[in-house]
N, C-alpha and C positions, 0 to 999 in steps of 0.2 A: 218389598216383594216386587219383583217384575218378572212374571210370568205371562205373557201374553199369548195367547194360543190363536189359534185361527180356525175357521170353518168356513163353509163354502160361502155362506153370508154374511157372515160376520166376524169382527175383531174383538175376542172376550179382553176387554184389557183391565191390564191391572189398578185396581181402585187406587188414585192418587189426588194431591190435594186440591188440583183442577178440574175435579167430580163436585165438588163442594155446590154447586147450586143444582146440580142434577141428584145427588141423593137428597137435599132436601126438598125436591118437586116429588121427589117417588115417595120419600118416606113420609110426607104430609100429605100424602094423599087417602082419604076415604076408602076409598074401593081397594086399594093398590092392600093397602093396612087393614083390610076387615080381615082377614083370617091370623094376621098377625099376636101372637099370645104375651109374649113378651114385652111390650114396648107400644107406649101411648103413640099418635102421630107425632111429628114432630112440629113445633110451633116456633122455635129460634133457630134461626141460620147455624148460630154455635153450637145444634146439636149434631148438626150434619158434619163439623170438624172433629169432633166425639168420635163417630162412628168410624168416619177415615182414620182416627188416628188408631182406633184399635186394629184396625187391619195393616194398618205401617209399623205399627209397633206393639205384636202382637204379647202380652204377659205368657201364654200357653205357644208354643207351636203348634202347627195344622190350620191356621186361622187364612183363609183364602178366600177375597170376593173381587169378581172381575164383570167388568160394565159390559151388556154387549151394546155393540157400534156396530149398524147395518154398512157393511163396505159402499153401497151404491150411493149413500147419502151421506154419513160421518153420524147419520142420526142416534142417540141415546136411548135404548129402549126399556133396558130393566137390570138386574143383576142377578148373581147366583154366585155361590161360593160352599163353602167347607167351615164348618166349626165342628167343637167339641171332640177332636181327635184323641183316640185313646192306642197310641204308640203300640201296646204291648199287646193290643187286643188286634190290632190292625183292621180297627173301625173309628167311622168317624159319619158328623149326621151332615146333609145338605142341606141349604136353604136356595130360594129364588122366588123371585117377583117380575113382574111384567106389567107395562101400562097397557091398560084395556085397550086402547087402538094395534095394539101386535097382535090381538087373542087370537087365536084357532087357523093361526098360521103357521105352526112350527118352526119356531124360533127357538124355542125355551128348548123343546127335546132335542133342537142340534145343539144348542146349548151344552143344556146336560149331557149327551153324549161326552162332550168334545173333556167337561171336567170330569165325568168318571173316568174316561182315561188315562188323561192328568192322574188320577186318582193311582189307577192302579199301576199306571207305570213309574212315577214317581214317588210315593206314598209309601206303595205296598199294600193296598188296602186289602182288606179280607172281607168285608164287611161296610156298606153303605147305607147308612137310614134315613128315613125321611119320617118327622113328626107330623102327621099331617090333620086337620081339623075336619071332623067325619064330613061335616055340610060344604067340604070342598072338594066338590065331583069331579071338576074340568082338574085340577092336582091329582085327584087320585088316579084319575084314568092315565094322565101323564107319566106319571112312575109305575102302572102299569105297563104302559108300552114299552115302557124302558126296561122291565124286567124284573120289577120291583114286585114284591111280593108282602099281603097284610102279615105280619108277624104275629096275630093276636095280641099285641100286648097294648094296652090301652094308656093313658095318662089323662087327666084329668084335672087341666089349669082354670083356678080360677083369677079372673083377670076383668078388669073394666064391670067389675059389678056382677059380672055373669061366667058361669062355666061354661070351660072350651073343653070339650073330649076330642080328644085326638088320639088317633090310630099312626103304631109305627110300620111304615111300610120299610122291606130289609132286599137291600142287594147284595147276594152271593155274589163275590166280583172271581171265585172260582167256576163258578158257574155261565160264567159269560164269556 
């Protein structure tokens, strides 16, 4: 995949095998990982070549995650991408992360903007969601301002010992 988009601040690029020590700083991180349901931190370098390699060499189509990189510094901030695409439904869910030194700057919503685009202009999407973990305010408000709307439907992952209730937030991308 090289899909590389741009926005006024940054360059989402496409996840390659030279992220390799930058997704294992994000994905071992504590904070970064608490709302994370899926997936313990990471603790071997070789898991962070795991992760790159399913998004180079996706088994499903729709599998997209791209780094952003603040233009003014080259710096690594977080990522966001696309899984779980359903071709015929013309939805698919987003995910994203950010290191706490970028929070409540609006990075992640130019972000996101710039892949629901991606999304619907290339894709076709009908439909955008977002799994999200109820005690994650500063996410939900974010896919709020995007346009994101609570779907009612609830999921309820048990993981690391303890349930995670998560709330699907849903983007009519006819709507937008």
């Amino acid at each position: 995949m090289n899909n590389n988009l741009i926005t006024d601040r940054m360059i989402l690029k496409s996840i390659s095998k030279e992220d390799r020590d930058f997704i294992f700083s994000e994905f071992s991180d504590t904070i970064i990982t608490k709302y994370l349901f899926d997936e313990e931190p990471l603790t071997k370098l070789e898991e962070a070549d795991e992760i790159i390699d399913t998004y180079l060499h996706p088994k499903h189509p729709g599998l997209y995650r791209w780094i952003l990189v603040r233009k003014t510094d080259n710096t690594k901030m977080g990522t966001c991408g696309f899984h779980c695409w359903n071709s015929e439904e013309g939805s698919i869910e987003m995910g994203y992360d950010l290191q706490e030194d970028f929070w409540g700057k609006g990075y992640m919503q130019e972000a996101l903007k710039e892949i629901i685009s991606f999304g619907m202009d290339e894709l076709h999407l009908k439909v955008i969601n977002a799994h999200i973990y109820h005690g994650n305010l500063k996410s939900i408000a974010l896919t709020e301002k995007l346009g994101f709307i609570n779907s009612e439907k609830e999921y309820n992952y048990t993981f690391r010992g303890r349930d995670y209730l998560h709330q699907v937030y849903a983007l009519d991308c006819a709507g937008v």
